[in-house]
N, C-alpha and C positions, 0 to 999 in steps of 0.2 A: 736329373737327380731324383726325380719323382719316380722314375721306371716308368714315365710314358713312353707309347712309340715315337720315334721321332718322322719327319716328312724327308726327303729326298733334298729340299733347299730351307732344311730348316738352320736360323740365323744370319742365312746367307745374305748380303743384299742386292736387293734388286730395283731397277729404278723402271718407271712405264713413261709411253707418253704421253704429248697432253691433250689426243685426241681417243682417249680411254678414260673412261668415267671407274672413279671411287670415292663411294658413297662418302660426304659430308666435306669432299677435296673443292677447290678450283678446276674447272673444268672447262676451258678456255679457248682448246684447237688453236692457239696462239693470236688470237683476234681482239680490239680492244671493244666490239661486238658485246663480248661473252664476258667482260673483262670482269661484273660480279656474278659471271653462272657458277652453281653450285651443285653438285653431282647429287641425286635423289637416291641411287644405289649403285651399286658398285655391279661392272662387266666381269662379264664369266673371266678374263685373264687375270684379273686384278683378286678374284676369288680363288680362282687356283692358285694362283702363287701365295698367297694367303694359307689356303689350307694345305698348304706342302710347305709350311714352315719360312716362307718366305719375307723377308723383313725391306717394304717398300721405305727406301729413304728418297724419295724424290718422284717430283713429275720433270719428264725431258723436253726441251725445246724443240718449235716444229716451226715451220713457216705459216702465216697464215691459211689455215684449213688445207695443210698441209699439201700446199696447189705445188710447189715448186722442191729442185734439184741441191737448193743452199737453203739454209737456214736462218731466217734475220723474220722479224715482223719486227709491228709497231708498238706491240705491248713488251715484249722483252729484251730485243736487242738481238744483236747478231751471234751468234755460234762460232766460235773458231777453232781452225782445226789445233790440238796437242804440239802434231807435229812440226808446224809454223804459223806463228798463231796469227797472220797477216792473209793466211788462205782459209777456204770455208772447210766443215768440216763433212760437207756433201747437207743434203734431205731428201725428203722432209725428215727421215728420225734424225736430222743431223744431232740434237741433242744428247741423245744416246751414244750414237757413236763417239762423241766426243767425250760421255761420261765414261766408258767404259776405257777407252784409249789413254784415258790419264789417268786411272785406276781409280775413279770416284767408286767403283763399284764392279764386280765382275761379270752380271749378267744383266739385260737391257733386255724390254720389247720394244720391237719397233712396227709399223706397219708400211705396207707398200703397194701401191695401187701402179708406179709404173717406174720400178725400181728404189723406191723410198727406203727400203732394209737393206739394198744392197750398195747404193752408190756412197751413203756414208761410210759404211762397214769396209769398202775399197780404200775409201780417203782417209778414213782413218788407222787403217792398218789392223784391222780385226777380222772374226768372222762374223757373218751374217748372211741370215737362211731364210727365205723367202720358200713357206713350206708349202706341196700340191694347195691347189684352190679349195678352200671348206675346210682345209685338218684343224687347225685353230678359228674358232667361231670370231666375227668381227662382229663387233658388238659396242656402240648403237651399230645402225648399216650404215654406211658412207653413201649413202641414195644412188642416181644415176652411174655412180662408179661402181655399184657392189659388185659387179660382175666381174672386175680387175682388181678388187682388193683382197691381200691377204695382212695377217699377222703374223710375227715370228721372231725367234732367237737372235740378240744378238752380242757376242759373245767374246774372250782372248782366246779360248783355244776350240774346237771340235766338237772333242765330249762332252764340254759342258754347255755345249747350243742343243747337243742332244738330250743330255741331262732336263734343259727346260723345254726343249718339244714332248719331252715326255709327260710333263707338268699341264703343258696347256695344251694337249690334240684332246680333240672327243666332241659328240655332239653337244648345242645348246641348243632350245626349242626357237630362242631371237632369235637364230640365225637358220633360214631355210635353206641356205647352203652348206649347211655344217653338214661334216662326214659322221658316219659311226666311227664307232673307237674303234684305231687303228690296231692290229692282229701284232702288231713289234713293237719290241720295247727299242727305242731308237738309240740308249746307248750303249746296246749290245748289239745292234749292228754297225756299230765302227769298229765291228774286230772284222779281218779275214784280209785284208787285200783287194787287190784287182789283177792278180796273175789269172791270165787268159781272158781280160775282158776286150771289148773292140773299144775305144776310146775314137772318139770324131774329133778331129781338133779344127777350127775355123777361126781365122783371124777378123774376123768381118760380118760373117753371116750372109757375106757376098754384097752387101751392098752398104756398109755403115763404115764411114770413114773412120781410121784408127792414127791416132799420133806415133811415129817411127820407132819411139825408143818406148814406148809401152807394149808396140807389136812384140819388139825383140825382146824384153823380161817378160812376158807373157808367152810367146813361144818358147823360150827355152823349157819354163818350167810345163809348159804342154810335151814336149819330148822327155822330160825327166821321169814320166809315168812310164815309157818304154825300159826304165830300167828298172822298176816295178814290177814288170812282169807283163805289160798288157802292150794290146797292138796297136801300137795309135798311126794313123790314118788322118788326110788333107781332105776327104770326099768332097766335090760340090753339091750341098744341100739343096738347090736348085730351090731355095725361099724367094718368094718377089719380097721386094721394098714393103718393110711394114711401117715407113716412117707417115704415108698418108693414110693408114688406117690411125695412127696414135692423134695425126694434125685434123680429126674430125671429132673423133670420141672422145679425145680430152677435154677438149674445148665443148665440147654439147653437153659431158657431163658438167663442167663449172656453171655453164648456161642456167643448166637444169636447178640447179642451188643457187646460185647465185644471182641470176639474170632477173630476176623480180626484185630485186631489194630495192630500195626506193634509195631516191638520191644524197637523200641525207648520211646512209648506209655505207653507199659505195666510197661516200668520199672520207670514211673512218677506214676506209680496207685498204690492201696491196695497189697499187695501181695496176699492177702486171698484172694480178687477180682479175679482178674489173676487166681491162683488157682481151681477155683470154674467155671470158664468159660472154663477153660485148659480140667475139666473135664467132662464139661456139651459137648463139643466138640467131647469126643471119643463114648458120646452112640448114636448107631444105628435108622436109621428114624422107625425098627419094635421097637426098645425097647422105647421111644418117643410116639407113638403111641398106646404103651399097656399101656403107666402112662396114656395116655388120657383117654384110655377106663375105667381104673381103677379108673379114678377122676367123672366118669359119673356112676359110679356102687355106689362110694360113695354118690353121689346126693340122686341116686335111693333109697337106702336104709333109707338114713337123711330123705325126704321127708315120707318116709311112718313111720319112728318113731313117726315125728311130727303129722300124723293124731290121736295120743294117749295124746298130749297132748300140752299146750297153749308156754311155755316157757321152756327153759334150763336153765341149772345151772350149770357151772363147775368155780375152779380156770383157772385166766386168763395165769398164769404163772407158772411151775411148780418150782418155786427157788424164794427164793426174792432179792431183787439186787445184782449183785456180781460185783466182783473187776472193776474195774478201768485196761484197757491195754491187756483186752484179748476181742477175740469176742464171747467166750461163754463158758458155764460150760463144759466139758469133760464128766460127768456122775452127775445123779442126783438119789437118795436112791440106790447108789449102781449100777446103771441099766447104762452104758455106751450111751450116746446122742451126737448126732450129729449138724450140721447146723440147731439151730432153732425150734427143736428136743426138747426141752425143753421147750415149751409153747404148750399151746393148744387152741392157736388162731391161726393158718395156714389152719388147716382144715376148718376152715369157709371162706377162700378165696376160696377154693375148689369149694364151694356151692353155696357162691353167698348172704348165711344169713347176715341179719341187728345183731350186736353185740356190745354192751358197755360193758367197764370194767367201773366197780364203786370201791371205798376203803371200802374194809369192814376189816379192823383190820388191827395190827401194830404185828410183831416176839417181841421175846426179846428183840432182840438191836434195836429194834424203827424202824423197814424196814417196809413201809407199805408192802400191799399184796392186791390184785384187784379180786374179785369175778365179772365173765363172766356171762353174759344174754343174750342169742341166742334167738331170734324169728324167726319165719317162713318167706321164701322168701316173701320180701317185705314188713315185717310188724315193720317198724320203730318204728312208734307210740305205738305199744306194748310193746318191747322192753325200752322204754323214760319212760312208765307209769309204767312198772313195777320199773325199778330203779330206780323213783320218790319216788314211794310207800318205797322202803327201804331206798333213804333216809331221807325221813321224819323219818323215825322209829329209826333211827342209821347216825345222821347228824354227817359229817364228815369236812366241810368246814371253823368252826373255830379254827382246829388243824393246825397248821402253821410249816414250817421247822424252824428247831434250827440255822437262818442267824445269 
């Protein structure tokens, strides 16, 4: 009314989570630790979306220091998914995804250190974009893990995950991983297609067991792009097992935060937390140092698959939501899984890859299920347009949970 300009998300709401600091908020990582910490200034996400007209109605729930796959700590209680409110609604941003899924609000950040954007955003039947490593600044650092964390969109349709990647890529001086400002505006590359791309499709990654009827809604919609226009292809990637790179680094970084806190400490935290740090603590600086070399051997080999072709294809999760009070499935088709072990979004923190889950299909009992789009380091905009392209083809955003 005044003839100011207006921002890009201005009015809009958008809710962060609770391991992003805004100035004079609760700032808590979901811990009853922290339970009066108070945030001294507000992170660069919390400022852009700020200064691009954005209106924070909420902090979202996380798992204690956002160590796990479901959403529940001690200070606020458990998460549950929209869609049946007896299953979880994934994490650590499980809170997000859950806000967004039941229209608390349209747009969410979430972050993801070993698929944490992407495993709710599957469970809950959204999108969610876990962008190249550095495009949005993480801010404080997550210590020991910064090297596998990112920040990012998460959203009901596409163009508006690109809409707020647009809002929050660019550098911040906190963050020494932060990229320069990116050369594309990210919601004008979700126009064009994927006629004539080479599309990889892999149900597995070759070595990560997948549950039957999520293979089969997930593969279909991986050949639905051949009617797009693009040539999709089974290749073997010929990746080794990243599951004992994830069963060393995960656990050495909780170590690394957490493995000094004194007893009194521990026995206010997760126990599964406690645990996981208890054991990231006994391995050796040589066995630590062979997961590094092992997660740079995985780059090597990702990197030369992708000179064969433009995008990837896999299920984002190998299960689709499960119970409500555990932190994760024990085994899936039979095949015994571990921490996290159960998705095949962790190995793209490995890499550094830009990746969204989109909803491509519903199980029997009504559980959505998130089909993964991996692009090449750095290429966001790829990534945005292809799962643009699908869903215009197989629009997914006026299917609502059963509230």
């Amino acid at each position: 009314m005044h003839g100011d300009a207006l921002g890009p998300l201005h009015g809009v709401p958008v809710s962060v989570k609770d391991n992003m600091a805004m100035a004079g908020q609760p700032f808590t990582y979901g811990s009853r630790l922290l339970r009066d910490n108070i945030a001294q200034e507000s992170g660069p996400i919390v400022t852009r979306v700020v200064a691009a007209g954005g209106i924070i109605v909420g902090r979202t729930n996380t798992p204690e220091f956002a160590w796990r796959g479901s959403t529940d700590n001690r200070l606020y209680g458990e998460t549950r998914n929209p869609w049946d409110l007896g299953r979880t609604a994934g994490g650590s941003s499980g809170g997000a995804g859950a806000a967004v899924a039941a229209g608390l609000g349209p747009l969410a950040v979430g972050t993801d250190g070993a698929g944490s954007i992407r495993i709710p955003a599957s469970f809950c039947g959204i999108v969610g974009h876990k962008p190249s490593f550095g495009r949005v600044p993480f801010v404080p650092s997550p210590g020991a893990n910064e090297l596998a964390a990112h920040a990012g969109p998460m959203t009901r349709t596409v163009r508006d995950a690109a809409l707020l990647l647009d809002v929050l890529a660019g550098p911040d001086e906190r963050d020494r991983f932060s990229l320069p400002a990116p050369s594309e505006h990210y919601l004008e590359s979700c126009e064009g297609g994927v006629r004539g791309w080479r599309i990889a499709w892999s149900p597995d990654l070759g070595h990560i067991p997948v549950d039957p009827e999520v293979r089969s809604i997930v593969a279909a919609a991986a050949r639905s792009f051949a009617e797009l226009g693009a040539e999709v292809q089974e290749p073997d990637l010929g990746l080794p097992d990243p599951a004992p790179i994830l069963g060393v680094l995960y656990p050495f970084a909780q170590a690394a935060s957490h493995g000094a806190r004194p007893p009194e400490e521990q026995a206010e935290m997760d126990p599964g937390l406690v645990e996981i740090a208890r054991r990231g603590a006994r391995f050796s600086a040589v066995v630590i140092g062979q997961a590094m070399a092992a997660r740079a051997a995985y780059w090597d080999r990702m990197w030369r698959a992708f000179e064969q072709f433009d995008i990837l294809i896999t299920p984002t999760i190998s299960v689709p939501p499960f119970e409500c009070g555990i932190v994760g499935p024990s085994e899936v088709a039979g095949t015994p899984v571990e921490h996290l072990t159960w998705t095949l979004a962790y190995p793209f923190n490995f890499t550094g890859q830009p990746a969204v889950t989109v909803p491509c299909g519903f199980t029997a009992a009504g559980l959505p299920v998130g089909l993964q789009i991996v692009g090449r380091r750095f290429a966001d905009g790829a990534v945005l347009r292809a799962a643009a392209a699908f869903e215009a083809a197989h629009p997914w955003a006026d299917r609502r949970p059963p509230l």
